[in-house]
FIZADO-143351 format. One record per residue: residue number from 1; y, z, x of N, C-alpha, C in turn. Coordinates in steps of 0.1 Angstrom, whole numbers. Layout:
// residues N
{roti NUM	nv Y	nw Z	nu X	cav Y	caw Z	cau X	cv Y	cw Z	cu X}
...
END
This chain:
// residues 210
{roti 1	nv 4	nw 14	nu 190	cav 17	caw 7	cau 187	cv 14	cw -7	cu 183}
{roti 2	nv 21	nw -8	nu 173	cav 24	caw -26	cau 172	cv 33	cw -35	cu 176}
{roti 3	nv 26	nw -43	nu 179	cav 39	caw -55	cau 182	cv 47	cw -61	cu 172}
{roti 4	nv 38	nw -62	nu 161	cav 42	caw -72	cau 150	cv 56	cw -58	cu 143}
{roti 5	nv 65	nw -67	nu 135	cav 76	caw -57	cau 128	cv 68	cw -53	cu 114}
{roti 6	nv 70	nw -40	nu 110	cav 61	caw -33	cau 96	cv 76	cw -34	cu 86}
{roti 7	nv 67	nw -37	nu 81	cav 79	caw -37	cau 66	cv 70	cw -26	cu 54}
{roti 8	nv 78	nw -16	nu 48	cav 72	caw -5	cau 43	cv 78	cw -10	cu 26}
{roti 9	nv 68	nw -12	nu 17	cav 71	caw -11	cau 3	cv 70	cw -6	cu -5}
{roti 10	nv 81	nw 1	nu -11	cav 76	caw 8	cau -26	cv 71	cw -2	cu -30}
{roti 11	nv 61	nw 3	nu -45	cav 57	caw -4	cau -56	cv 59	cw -8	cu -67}
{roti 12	nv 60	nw 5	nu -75	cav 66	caw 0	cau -87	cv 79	cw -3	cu -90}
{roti 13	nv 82	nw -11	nu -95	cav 98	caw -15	cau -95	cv 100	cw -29	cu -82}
{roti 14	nv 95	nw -30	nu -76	cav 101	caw -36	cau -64	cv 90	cw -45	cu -57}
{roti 15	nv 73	nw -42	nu -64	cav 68	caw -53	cau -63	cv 57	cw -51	cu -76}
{roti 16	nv 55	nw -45	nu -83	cav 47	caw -46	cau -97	cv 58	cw -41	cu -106}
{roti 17	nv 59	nw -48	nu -117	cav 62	caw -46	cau -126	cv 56	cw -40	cu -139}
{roti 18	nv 57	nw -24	nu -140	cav 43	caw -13	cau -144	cv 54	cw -7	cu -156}
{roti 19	nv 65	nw -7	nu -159	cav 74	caw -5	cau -167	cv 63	cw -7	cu -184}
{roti 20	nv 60	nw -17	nu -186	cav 49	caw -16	cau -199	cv 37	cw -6	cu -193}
{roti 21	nv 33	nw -8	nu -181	cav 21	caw 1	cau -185	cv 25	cw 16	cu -183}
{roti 22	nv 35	nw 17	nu -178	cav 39	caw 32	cau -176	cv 43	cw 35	cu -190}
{roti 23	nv 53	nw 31	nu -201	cav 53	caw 34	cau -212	cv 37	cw 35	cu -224}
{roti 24	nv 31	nw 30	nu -221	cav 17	caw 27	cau -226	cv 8	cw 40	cu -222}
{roti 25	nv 7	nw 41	nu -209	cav -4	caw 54	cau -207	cv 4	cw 69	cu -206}
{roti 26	nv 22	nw 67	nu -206	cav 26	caw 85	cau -207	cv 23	cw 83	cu -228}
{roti 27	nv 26	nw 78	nu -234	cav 25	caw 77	cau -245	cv 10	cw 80	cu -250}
{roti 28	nv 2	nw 77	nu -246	cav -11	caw 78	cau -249	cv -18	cw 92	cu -242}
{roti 29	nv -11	nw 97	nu -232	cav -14	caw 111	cau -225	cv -7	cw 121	cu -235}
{roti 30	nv 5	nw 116	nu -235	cav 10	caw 127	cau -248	cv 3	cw 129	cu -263}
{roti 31	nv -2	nw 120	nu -266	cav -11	caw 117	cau -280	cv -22	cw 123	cu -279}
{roti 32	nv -27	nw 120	nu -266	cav -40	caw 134	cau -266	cv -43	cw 147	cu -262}
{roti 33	nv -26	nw 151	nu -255	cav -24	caw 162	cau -257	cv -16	cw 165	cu -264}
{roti 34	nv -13	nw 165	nu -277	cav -5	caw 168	cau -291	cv 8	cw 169	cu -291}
{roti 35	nv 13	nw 162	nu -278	cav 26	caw 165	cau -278	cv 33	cw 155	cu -285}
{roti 36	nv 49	nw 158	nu -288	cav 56	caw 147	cau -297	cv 59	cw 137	cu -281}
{roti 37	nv 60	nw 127	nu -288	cav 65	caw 113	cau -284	cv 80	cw 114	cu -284}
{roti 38	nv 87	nw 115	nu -267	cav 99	caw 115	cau -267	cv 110	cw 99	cu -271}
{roti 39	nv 102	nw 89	nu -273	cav 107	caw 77	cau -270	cv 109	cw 69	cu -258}
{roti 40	nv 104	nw 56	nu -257	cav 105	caw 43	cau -249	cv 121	cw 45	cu -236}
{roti 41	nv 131	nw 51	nu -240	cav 142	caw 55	cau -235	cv 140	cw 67	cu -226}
{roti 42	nv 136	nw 78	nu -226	cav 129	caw 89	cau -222	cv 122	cw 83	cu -214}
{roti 43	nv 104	nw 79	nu -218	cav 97	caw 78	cau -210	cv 96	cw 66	cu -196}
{roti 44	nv 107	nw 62	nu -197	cav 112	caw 49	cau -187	cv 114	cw 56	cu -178}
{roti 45	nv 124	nw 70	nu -180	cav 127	caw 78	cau -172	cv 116	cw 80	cu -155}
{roti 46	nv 104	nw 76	nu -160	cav 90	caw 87	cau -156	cv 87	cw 76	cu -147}
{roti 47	nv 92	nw 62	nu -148	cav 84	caw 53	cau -138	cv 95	cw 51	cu -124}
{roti 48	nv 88	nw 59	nu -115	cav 97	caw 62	cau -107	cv 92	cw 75	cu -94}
{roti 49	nv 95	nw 87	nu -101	cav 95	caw 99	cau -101	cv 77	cw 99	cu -100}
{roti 50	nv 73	nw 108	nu -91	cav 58	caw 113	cau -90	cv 55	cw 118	cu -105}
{roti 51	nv 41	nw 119	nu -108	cav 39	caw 123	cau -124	cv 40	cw 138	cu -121}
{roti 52	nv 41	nw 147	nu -111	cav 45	caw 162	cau -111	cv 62	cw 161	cu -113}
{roti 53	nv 68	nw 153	nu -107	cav 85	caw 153	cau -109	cv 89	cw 151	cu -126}
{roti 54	nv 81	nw 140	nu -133	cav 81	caw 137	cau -147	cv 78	cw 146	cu -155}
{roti 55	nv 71	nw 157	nu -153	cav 71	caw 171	cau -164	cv 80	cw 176	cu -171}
{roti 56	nv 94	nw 176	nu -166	cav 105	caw 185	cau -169	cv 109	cw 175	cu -179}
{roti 57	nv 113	nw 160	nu -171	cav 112	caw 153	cau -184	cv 107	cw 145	cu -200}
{roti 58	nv 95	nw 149	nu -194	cav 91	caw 149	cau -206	cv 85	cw 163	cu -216}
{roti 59	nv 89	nw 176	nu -209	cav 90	caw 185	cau -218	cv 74	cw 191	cu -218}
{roti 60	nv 70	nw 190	nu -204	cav 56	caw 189	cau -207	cv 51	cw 204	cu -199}
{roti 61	nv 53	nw 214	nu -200	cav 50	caw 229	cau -193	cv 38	cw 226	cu -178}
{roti 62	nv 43	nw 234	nu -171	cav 36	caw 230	cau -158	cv 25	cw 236	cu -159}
{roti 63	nv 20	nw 244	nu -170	cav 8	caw 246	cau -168	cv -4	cw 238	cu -172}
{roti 64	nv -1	nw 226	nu -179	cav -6	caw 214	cau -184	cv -2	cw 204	cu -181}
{roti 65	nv -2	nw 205	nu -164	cav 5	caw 195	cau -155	cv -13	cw 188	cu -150}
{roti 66	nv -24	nw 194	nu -153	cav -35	caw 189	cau -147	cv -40	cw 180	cu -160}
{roti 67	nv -39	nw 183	nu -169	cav -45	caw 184	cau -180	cv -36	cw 169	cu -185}
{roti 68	nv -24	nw 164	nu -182	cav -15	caw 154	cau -183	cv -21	cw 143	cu -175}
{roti 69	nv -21	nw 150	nu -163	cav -27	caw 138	cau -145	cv -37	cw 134	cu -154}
{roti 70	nv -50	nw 142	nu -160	cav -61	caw 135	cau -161	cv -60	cw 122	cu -172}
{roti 71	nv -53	nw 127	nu -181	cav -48	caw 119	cau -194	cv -46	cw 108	cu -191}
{roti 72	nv -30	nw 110	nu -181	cav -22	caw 96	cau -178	cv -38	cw 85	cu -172}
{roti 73	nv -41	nw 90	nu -159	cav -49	caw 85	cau -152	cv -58	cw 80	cu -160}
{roti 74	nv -67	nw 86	nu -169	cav -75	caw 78	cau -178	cv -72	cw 66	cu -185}
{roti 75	nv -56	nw 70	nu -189	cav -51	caw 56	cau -197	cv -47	cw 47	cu -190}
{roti 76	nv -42	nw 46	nu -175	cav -40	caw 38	cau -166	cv -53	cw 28	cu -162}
{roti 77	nv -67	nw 40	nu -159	cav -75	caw 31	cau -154	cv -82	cw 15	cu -165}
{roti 78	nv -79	nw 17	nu -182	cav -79	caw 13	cau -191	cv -69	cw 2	cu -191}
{roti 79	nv -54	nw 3	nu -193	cav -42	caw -5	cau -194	cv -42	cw -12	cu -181}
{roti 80	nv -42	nw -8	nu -170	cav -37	caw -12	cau -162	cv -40	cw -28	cu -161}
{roti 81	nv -58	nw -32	nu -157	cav -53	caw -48	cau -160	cv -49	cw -56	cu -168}
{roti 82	nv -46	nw -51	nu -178	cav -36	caw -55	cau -190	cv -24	cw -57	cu -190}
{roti 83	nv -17	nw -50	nu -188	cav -3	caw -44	cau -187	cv 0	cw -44	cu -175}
{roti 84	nv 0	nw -42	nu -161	cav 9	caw -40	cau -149	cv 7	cw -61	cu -143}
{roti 85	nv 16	nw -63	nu -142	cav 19	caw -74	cau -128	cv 25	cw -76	cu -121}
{roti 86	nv 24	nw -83	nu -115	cav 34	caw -82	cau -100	cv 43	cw -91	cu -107}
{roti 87	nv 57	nw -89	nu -101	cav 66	caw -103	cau -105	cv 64	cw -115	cu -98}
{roti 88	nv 72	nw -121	nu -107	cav 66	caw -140	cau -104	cv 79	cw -140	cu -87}
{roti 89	nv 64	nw -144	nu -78	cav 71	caw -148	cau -62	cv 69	cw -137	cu -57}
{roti 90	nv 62	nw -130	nu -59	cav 60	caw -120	cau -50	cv 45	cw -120	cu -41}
{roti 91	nv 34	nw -126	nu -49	cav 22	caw -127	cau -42	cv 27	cw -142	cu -28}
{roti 92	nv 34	nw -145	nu -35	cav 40	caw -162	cau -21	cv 47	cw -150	cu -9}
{roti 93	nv 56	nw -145	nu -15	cav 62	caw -137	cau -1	cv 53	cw -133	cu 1}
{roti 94	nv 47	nw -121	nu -5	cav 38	caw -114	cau 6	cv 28	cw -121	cu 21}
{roti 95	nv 23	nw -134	nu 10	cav 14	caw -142	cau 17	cv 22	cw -146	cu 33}
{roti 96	nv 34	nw -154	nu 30	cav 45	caw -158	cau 39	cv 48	cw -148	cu 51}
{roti 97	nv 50	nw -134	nu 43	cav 53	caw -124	cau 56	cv 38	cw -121	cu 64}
{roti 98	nv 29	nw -118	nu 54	cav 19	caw -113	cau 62	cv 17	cw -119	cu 72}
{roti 99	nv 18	nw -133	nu 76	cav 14	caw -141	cau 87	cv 21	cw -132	cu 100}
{roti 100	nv 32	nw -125	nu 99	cav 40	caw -123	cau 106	cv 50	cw -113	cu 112}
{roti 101	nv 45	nw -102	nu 97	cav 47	caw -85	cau 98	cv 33	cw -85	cu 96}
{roti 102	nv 35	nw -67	nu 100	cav 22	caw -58	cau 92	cv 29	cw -52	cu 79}
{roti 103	nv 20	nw -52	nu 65	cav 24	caw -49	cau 50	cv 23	cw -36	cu 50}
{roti 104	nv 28	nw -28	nu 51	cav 26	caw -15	cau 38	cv 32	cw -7	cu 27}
{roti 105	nv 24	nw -3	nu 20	cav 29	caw 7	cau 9	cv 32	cw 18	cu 8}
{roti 106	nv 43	nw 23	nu 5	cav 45	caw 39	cau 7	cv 51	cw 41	cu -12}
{roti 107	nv 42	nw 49	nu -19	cav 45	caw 50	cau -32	cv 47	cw 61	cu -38}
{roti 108	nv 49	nw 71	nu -49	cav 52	caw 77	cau -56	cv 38	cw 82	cu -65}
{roti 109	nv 33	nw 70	nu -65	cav 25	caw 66	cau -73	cv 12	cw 75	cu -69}
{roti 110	nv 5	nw 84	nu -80	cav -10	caw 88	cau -79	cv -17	cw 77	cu -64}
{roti 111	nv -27	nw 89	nu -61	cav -40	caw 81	cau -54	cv -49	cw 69	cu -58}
{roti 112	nv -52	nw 79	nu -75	cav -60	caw 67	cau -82	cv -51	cw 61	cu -92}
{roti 113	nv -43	nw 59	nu -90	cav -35	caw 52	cau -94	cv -34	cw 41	cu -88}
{roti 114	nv -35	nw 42	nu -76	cav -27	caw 31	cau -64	cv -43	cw 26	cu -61}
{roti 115	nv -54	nw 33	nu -65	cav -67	caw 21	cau -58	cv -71	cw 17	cu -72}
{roti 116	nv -70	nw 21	nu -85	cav -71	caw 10	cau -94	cv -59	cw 0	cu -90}
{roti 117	nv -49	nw -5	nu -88	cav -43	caw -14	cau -84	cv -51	cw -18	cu -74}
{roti 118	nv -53	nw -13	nu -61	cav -62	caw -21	cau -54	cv -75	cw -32	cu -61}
{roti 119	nv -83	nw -21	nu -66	cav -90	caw -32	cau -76	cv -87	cw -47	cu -80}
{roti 120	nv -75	nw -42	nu -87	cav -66	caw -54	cau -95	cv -64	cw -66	cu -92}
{roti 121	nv -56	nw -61	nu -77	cav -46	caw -68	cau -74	cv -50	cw -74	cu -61}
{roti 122	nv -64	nw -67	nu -52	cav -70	caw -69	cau -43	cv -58	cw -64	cu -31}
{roti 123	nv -53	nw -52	nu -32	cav -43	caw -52	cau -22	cv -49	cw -51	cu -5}
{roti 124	nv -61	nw -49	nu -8	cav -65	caw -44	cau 6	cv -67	cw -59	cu 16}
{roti 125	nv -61	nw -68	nu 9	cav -66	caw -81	cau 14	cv -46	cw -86	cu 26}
{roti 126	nv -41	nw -77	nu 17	cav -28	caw -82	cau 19	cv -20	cw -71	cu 25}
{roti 127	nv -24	nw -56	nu 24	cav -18	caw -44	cau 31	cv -25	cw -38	cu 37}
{roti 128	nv -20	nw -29	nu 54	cav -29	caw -28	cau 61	cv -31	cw -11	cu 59}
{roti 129	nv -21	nw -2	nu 54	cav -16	caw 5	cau 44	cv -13	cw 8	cu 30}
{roti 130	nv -15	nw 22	nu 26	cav -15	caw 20	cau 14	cv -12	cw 36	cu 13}
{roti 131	nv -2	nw 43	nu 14	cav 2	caw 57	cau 16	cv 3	cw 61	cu -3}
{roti 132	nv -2	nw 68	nu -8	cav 2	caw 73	cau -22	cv 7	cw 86	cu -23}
{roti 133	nv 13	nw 91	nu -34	cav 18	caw 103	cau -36	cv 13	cw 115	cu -32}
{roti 134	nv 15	nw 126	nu -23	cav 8	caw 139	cau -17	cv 18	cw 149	cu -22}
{roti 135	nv 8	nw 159	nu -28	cav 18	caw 167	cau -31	cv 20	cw 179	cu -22}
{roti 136	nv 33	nw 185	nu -24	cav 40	caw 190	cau -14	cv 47	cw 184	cu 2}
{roti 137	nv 44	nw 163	nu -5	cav 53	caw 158	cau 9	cv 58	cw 144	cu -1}
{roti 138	nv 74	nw 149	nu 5	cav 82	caw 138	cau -2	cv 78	cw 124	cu 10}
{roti 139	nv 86	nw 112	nu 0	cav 83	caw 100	cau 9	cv 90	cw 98	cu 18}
{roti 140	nv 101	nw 104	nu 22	cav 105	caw 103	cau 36	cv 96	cw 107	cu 49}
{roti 141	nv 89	nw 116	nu 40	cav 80	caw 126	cau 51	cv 67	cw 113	cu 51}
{roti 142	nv 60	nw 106	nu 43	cav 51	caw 97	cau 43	cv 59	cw 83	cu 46}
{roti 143	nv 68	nw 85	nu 54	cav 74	caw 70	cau 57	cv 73	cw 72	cu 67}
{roti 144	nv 75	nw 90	nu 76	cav 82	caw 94	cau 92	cv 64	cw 98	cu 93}
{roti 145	nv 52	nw 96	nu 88	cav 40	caw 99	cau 91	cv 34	cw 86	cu 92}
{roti 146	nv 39	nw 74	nu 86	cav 33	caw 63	cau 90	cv 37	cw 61	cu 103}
{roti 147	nv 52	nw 60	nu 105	cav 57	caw 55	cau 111	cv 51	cw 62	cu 128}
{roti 148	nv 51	nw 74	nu 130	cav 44	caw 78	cau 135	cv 29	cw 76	cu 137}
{roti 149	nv 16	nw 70	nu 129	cav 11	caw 62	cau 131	cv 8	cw 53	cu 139}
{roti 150	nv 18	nw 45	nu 137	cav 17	caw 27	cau 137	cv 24	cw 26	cu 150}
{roti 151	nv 37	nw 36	nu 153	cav 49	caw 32	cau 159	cv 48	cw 18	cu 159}
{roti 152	nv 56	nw 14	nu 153	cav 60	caw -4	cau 151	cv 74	cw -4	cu 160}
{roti 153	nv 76	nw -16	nu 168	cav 87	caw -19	cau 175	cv 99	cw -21	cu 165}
{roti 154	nv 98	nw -21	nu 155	cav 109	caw -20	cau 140	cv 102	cw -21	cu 133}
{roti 155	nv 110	nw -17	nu 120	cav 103	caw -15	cau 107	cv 115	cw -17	cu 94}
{roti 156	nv 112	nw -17	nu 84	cav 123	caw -18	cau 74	cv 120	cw -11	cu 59}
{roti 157	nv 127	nw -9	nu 52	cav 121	caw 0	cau 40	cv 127	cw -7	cu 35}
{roti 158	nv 118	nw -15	nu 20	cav 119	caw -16	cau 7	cv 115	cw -11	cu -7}
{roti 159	nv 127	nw -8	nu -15	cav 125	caw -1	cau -29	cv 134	cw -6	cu -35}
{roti 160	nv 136	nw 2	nu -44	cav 144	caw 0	cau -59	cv 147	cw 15	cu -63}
{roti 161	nv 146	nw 23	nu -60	cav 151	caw 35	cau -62	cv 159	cw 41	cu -49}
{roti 162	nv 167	nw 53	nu -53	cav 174	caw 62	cau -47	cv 168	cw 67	cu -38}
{roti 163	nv 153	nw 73	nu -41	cav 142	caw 78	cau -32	cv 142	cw 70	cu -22}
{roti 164	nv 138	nw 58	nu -25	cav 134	caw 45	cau -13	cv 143	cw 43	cu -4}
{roti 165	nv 158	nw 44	nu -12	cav 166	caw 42	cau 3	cv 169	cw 52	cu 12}
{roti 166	nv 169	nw 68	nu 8	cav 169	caw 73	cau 14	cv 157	cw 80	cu 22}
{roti 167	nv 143	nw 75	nu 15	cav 133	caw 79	cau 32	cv 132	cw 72	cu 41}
{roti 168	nv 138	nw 53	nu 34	cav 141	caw 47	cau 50	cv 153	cw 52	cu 56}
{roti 169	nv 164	nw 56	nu 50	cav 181	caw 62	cau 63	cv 172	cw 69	cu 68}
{roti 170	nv 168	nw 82	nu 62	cav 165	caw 94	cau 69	cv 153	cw 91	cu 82}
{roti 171	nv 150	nw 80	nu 82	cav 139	caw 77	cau 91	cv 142	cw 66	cu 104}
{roti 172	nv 159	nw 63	nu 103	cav 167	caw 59	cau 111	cv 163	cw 38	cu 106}
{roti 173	nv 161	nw 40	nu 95	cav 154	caw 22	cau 89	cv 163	cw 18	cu 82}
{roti 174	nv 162	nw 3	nu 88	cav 173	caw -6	cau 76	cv 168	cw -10	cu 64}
{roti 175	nv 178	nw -5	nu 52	cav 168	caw -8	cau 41	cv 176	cw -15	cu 30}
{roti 176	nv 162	nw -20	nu 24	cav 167	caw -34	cau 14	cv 167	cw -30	cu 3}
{roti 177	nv 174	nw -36	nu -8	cav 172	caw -27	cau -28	cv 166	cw -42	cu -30}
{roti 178	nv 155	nw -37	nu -40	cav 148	caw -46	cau -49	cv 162	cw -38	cu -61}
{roti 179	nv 173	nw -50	nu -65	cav 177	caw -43	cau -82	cv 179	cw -49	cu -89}
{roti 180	nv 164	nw -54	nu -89	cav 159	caw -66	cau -105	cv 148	cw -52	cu -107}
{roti 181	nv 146	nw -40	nu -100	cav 137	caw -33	cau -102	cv 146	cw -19	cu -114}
{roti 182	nv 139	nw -10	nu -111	cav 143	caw -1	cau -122	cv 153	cw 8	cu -119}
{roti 183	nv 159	nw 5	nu -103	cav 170	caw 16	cau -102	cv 180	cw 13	cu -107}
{roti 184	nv 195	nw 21	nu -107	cav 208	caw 17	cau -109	cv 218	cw 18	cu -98}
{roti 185	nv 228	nw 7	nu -105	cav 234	caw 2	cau -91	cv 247	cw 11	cu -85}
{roti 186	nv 243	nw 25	nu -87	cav 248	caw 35	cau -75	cv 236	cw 37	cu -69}
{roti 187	nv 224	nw 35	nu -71	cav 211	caw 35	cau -64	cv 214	cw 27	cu -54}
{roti 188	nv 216	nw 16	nu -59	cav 212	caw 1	cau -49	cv 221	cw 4	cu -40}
{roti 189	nv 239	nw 10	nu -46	cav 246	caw 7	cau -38	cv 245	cw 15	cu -18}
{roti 190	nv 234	nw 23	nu -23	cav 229	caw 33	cau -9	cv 222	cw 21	cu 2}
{roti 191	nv 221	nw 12	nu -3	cav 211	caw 2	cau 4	cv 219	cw -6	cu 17}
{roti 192	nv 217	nw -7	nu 25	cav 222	caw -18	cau 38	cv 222	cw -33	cu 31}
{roti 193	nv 213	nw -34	nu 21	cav 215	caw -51	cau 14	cv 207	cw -49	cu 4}
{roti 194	nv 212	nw -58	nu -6	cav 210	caw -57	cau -18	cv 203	cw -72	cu -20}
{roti 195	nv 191	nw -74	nu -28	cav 183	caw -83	cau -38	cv 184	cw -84	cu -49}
{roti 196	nv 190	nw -95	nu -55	cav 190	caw -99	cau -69	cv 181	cw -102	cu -75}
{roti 197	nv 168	nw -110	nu -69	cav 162	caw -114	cau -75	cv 148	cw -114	cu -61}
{roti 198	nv 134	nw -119	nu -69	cav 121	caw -119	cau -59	cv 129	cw -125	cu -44}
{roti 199	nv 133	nw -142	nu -46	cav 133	caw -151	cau -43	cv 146	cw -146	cu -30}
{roti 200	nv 158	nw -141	nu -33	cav 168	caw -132	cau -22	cv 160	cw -122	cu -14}
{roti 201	nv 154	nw -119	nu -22	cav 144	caw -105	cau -11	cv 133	cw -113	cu 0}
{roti 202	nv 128	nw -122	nu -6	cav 120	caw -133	cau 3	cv 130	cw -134	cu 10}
{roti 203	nv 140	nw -143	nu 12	cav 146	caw -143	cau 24	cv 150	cw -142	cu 33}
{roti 204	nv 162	nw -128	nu 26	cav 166	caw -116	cau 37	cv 151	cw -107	cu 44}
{roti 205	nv 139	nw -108	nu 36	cav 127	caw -101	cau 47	cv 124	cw -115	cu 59}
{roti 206	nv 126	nw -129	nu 56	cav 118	caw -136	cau 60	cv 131	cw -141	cu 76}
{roti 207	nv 141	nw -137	nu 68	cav 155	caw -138	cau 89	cv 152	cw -122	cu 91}
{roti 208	nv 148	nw -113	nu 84	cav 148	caw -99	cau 95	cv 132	cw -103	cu 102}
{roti 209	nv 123	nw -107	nu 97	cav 109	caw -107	cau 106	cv 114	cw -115	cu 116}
{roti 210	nv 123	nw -127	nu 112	cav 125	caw -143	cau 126	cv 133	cw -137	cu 136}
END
């Protein structure tokens, strides 16, 4: 058990901003698997959703669901330090809370997905966790397995999607909307408090740690 309070964060949307590289490497997976290009509007769709949930929408047969993972993944490990950043004020909060929670990640997001970001971004300097997408277990179920874990004397769930707020309720967690991120605001409105911007989210995490 910890003493310190854990604050659990999605990723994308809510502390990298991967929206360009996500349109970059489903585009470039589709291209080498011959498939047509649904458009920039479509493929936004996909950053979000596990890349097994993104199949249907982008029209991609499940039986060339492996044959996509390797694609995408190739073109991520290429784009990614190009294309993905964190938004501006988010490496300061993080720094700010770490003094004072424990950090982690609960994502959507591939395995090697999430340790080329490590690479990047050096997350392993600044999260003591780092949970990535498992298939056959939703993130509620990898929020109620950290949590179990760690048992932290409280904890809090942050996202930007629908998903995010409901694996913190269902996990009895108070939870915050990143919606400068990519959800919409019947998304956010699921949320116990809402962020407008990095700089709101800094704060409301920084009186829930005090």
């Amino acid at each position: 058990m910890t003493n310190q309070p854990l604050i659990l964060f999605d990723w994308d949307g809510t502390l990298a901003d991967s929206m360009a590289l996500c349109i970059a490497e489903v585009r470039t997976a589709l291209g080498q698997m011959g498939l047509p290009d649904p458009g920039d509007a479509v493929i936004r769709q996909c950053n979000g959703p596990s890349i097994q949930q993104s199949l249907p929408i982008l029209g991609i047969p499940q039986e060339r669901c492996e044959e996509y993972l390797t694609a995408r993944l190739q073109a991520c490990h290429t784009l990614c330090p190009q294309l993905l950043r964190l938004y501006d004020g988010i490496p300061a909060m993080l720094e700010a809370l770490g003094e004072r929670a424990t950090l982690c990640i609960v994502s959507n997001g591939a395995a090697a997905y999430l340790d080329r970001c490590r690479e990047v971004f050096h997350l392993d300097k600044r999260f003591s966790r780092i949970v990535p997408f498992h298939p056959g277990r939703t993130k509620a179920q990898s929020v109620a397995m950290l949590l179990k874990e760690t048992r932290p004397a409280r904890a809090v769930m942050v996202g930007d999607r629908q998903g995010d707020i409901l694996a913190g309720k269902s996990n009895g967690l108070p939870t915050l909307c990143a919606a400068y991120g990519y959800g919409a605001p019947e998304e956010w409105a699921l949320a116990d408090r809402t962020a407008r911007d990095v700089p709101e989210l800094a704060q409301m995490l920084a009186e829930w740690v005090g």
